[in-house]
N, C-alpha and C positions, 0 to 999 in steps of 0.2 A: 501798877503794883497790886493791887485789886484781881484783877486777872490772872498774875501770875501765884497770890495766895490764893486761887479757887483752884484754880489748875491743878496745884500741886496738894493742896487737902484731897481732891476730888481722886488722885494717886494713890494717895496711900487710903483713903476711905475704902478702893476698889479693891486694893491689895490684902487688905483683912476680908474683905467680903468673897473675894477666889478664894482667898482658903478656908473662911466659912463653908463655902459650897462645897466647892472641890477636894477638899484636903483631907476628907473622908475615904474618898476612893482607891488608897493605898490602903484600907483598914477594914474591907469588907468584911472578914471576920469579924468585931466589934459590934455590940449590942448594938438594934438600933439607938436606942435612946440615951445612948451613951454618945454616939455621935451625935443627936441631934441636940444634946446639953452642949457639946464640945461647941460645935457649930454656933450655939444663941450666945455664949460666954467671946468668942471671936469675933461675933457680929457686932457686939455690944459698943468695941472701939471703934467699928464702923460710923455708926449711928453720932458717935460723938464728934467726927471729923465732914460727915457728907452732910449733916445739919449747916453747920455753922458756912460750910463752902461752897451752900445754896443759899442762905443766909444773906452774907456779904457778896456772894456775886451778882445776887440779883440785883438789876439795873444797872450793872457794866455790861450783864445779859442776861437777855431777856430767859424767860424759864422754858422756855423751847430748845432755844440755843443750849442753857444748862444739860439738860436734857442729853442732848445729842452730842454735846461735849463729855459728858459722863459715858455714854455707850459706844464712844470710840476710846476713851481709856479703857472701859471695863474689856472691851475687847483684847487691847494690846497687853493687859495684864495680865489676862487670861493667855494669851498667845504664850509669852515670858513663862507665864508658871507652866502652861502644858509641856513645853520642851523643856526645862529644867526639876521639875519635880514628879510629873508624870511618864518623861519619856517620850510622852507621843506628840510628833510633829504635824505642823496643819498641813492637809492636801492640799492641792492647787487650786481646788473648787475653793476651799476655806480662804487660799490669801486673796482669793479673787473678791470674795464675799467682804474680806476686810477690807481690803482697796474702796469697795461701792460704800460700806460707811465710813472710811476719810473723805470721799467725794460728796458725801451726803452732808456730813459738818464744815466741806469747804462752803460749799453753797447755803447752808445757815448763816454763815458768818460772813456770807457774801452781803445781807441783809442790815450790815452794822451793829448798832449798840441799842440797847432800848430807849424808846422816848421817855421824856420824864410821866410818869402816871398822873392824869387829868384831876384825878379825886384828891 
């Protein structure tokens, strides 16, 4: 249960945070600082969902595994938002590239669960 509330905060944590980033990039016209207020005010619910789902995931897993379970959602969220909001679809080299980090977090997780902490 554990795993699947970190999973699923660690989604929508990343999903606010692509549009922090990215969700300027239809708006080039736009002051900068106009976008980079828009951007910290979107982040902000980030920050309130990727806490807590590093938080409580820690020691279902380890913060590595965290880690690299974050940068395989941030990727596919990214993927999602690029064809649907921006239009532009990943090259081959791009899905190849995403393929090698699902292979990267299969093999973290090859690794298990973390041990209990010694201290």
């Amino acid at each position: 249960m554990i795993a699947l509330k970190t999973v699923l905060l660690l989604l929508a944590s990343n999903a606010f945070m692509t549009i922090a980033w990215y969700g300027h990039l239809k708006y080039k016209s736009s002051a900068i600082w106009l976008v980079i207020g828009a951007s910290w005010l979107i982040a902000l619910p980030e920050y309130c969902l990727q806490v807590p789902a590093n938080r409580w995931g820690h020691g279902t897993f380890t913060a590595p595994q965290l880690k690299i379970i974050q940068e395989a959602i941030s990727v596919s969220v990214f993927i999602v938002f690029s064809i649907a909001y921006l239009h532009e679809h990943p090259r081959l080299t791009d899905a190849i590239g995403f393929l090698l980090i699902l292979a990267g977090l299969a093999v973290s997780l090859l690794g298990g669960r973390a041990l209990p902490s010694a201290g």
